[in-house]
N, C-alpha and C positions, 0 to 999 in steps of 0.2 A: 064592911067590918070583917075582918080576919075570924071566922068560925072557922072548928073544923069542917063542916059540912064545904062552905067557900073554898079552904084548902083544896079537898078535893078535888072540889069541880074548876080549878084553875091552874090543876098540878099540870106540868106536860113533860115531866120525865120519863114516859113512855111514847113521846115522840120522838123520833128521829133525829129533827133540830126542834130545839125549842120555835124556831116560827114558822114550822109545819101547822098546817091546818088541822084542827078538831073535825071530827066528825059533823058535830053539831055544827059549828062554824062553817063546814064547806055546803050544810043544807040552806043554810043562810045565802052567802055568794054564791053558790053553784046557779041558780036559777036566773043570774043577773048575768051572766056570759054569755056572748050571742052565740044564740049557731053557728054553724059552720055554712058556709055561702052555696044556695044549690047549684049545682050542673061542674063544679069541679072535681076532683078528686075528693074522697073522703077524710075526713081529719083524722090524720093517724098519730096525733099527738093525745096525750094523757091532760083537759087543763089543770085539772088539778095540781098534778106535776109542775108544771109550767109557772099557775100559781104559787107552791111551795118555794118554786125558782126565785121567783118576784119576790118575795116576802124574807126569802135568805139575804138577798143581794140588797133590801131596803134595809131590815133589822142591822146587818152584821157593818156595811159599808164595804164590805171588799171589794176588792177588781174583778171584772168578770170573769175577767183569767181563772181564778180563783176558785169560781162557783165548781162546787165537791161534784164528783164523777156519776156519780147515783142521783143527780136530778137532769131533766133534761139538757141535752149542750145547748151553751149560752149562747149561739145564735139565735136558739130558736126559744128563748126566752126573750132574750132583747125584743127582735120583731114582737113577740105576744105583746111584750111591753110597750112598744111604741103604738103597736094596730089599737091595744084598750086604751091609749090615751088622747091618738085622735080620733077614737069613736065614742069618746066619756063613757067608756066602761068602768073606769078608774073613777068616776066623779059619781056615776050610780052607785057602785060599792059604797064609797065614802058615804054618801047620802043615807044609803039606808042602814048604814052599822050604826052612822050618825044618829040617826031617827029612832032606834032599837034602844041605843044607849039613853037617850032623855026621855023616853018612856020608864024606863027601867030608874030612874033617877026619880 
């Protein structure tokens, strides 16, 4: 139900893009991304970023081409995207927003 108090806590026009991640939202997902693999180089990528990237490019439908200057370059989103979907990163997140959500129901 639409309260004010819900307003609030669901406003995101002090995001960025509207399908930038919340804070609270990225304590959620944050935890469910794997590390980064030992003995190579270290991850010089932001995931969050990366996720913001994903979530621009799902919500909006644009072409990658597309994806705005100020999130990570769409190379290196793609690869995130593809590395979390054949490691079911993608299928852990779902699961657990899933899970969150019919609790809260």
């Amino acid at each position: 139900m639409w309260t004010p108090e819900n307003r609030l806590r669901y406003d995101r026009s002090k995001l960025r893009y509207p399908s930038d991640l919340t804070d609270e939202e990225w304590s959620i997902v944050g935890p469910l991304i794997p590390r980064a693999k030992r003995g190579g180089n270290r991850r010089s990528v932001d995931e969050r970023a990366v996720l913001d990237g994903v979530m621009y490019i799902l919500s909006t439908g644009c072409q990658w081409a597309a994806l705005p200057k100020d999130l990570p370059p769409r190379s290196t989103v793609n690869d995130y995207l593809r590395r979390w979907d054949e490691d079911r990163t993608l299928d852990r997140i779902h699961h657990a927003l899933y899970v969150l959500c019919r609790e809260q129901a």
